[in-house]
C-alpha positions in Angstrom: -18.6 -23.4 57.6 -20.6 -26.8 57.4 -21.5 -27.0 53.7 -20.0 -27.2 50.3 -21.9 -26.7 47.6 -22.5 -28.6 44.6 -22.5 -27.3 40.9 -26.2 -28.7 40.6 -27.2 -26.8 43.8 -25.1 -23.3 42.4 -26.9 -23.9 39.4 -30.7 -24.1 40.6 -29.1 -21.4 42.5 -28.3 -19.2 39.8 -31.9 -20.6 38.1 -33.9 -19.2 40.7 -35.2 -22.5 42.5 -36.6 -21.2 45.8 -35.8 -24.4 48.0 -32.2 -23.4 47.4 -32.5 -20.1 47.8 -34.5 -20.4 51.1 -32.5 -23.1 52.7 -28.9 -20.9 52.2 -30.9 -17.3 53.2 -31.5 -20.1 56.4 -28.1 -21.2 56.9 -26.4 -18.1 55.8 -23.6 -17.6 53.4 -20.7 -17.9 55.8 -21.8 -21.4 56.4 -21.5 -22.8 52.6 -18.4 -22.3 50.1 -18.0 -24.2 47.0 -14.5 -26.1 45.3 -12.5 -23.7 43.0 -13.5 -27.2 40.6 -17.4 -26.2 40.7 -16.3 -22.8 39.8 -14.5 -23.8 36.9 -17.2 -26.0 35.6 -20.1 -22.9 36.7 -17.4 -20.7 34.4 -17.6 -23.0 31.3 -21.5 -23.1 31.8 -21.4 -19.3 31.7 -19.0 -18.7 28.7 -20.7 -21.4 26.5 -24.1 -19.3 27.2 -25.7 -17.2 24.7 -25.7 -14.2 26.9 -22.3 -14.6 28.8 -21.8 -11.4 30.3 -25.1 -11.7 31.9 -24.7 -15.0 33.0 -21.1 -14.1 34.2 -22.5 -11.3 36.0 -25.0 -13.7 38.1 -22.7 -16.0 38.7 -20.2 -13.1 40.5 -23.5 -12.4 42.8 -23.2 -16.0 44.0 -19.6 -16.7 44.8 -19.4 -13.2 46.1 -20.4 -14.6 49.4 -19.1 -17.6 49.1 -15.9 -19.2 50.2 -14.0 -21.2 48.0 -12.0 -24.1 48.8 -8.8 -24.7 46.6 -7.4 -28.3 46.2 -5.2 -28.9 49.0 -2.4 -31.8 49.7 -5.1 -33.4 51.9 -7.7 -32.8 49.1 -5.3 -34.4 47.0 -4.6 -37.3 49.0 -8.3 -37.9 49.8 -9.2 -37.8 46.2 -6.1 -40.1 45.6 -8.5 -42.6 48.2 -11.3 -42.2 46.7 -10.7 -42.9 42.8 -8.8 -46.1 43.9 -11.7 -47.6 46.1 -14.3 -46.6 43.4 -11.9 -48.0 40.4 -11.3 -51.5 42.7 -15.2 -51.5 43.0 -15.9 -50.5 39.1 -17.8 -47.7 40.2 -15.6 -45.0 39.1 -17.1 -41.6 38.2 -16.1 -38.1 37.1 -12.4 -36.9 38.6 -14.5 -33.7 38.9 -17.0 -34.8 40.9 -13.9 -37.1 42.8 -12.3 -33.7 43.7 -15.6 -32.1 44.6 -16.3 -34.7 47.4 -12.6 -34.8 48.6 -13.3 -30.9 49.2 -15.9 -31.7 51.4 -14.2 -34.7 53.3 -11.0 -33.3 53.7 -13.2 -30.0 55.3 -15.0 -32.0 57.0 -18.2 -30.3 55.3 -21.9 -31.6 54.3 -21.8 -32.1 50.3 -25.3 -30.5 49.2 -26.3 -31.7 45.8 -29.3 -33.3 44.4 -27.1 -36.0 42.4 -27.1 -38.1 45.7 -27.3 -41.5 44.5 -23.8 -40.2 42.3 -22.0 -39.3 45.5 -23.9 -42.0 47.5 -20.8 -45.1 46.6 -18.5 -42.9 48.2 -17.9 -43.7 52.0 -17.5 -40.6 54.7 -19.1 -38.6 52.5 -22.1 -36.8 54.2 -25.0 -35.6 52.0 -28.3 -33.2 51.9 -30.0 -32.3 49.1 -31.7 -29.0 48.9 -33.6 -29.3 46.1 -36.2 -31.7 47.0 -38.7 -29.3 48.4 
């Protein structure tokens, strides 16, 4: 696996957006997962939703073939890292978003999102966006 991916990217995922949808038919499935976090925050997206079920039912399709990444002691102590240098340099941001990018540093994985300049304060953290094209 070389990529996690973001809740923005799962979302224009789920939304149709063809730059997603052709760059991870390119890559293939088994080489992106997402953080059990993004799937808690694509849940609460769903179940606030008019049409839940439905949007439930999409969101199945997508982590079907995905792997997902749980939070880990080295997650844990990665994201422990990260919220201090980000607090000592007042840039702090969500823990969610914290524990997203410790998924993909402690995995050693690219972090696809297209809220780069969010992720960009935080060092060893590699980024692509998908979304651009």
């Amino acid at each position: 696996m070389k990529y996690l991916l973001d809740t923005d990217t799962c979302v224009f995922w789920l939304r149709g957006r063809d730059s997603i949808r052709e760059r991870l038919s390119i890559v293939g499935l088994q080489e992106a997962g997402v953080s059990v976090i993004t799937i808690a925050e694509l849940r609460y997206g769903a179940s606030s939703a008019v049409d839940r079920d439905r949007h439930h039912q999409s969101l199945d399709g997508l982590v079907s073939g995905l792997t997902i990444l749980g939070i880990s002691e080295e997650v844990a102590r990665v994201f422990g890292s990260i919220k201090a240098d980000l607090r000592s340099q007042g840039e702090l941001i969500e823990d969610f978003d914290i524990l997203i990018a410790s998924t993909a540093i402690a995995y050693r994985l690219t972090l696809v999102t297209n809220n780069t300049k969010h992720f960009e304060r935080i060092s060893n953290l590699s980024l692509e966006n998908w979304a651009l094209k």
